[in-house]
C-alpha angles and dihedrals in degrees: 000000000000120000119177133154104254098186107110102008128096132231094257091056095038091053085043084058101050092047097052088045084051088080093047125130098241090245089046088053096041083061089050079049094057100044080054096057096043089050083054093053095040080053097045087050099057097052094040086057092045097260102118 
């Protein structure tokens, strides 16, 4: 499986991303997944709260 925040990124860094994680250890990547989905959340919140 591949997560990443999309907001703000383009397809050419986000396909730059997935190569280079492509490389990643599972538990190395699992970290990168859950910085992903903490950056999501951050993202959800704000605008759920008007900030963005």
């Amino acid at each position: 499986m591949f997560l990443i925040r999309a907001t703000g990124r383009g397809a050419a860094e986000m396909l730059a991303a997935l190569r280079t994680r492509l490389a990643n250890a599972p538990e190395a990547e699992r970290a990168v997944v859950r910085d992903e989905l903490a950056k999501i959340t951050e993202l959800r919140l704000a605008k759920l709260l008007g900030g963005g």
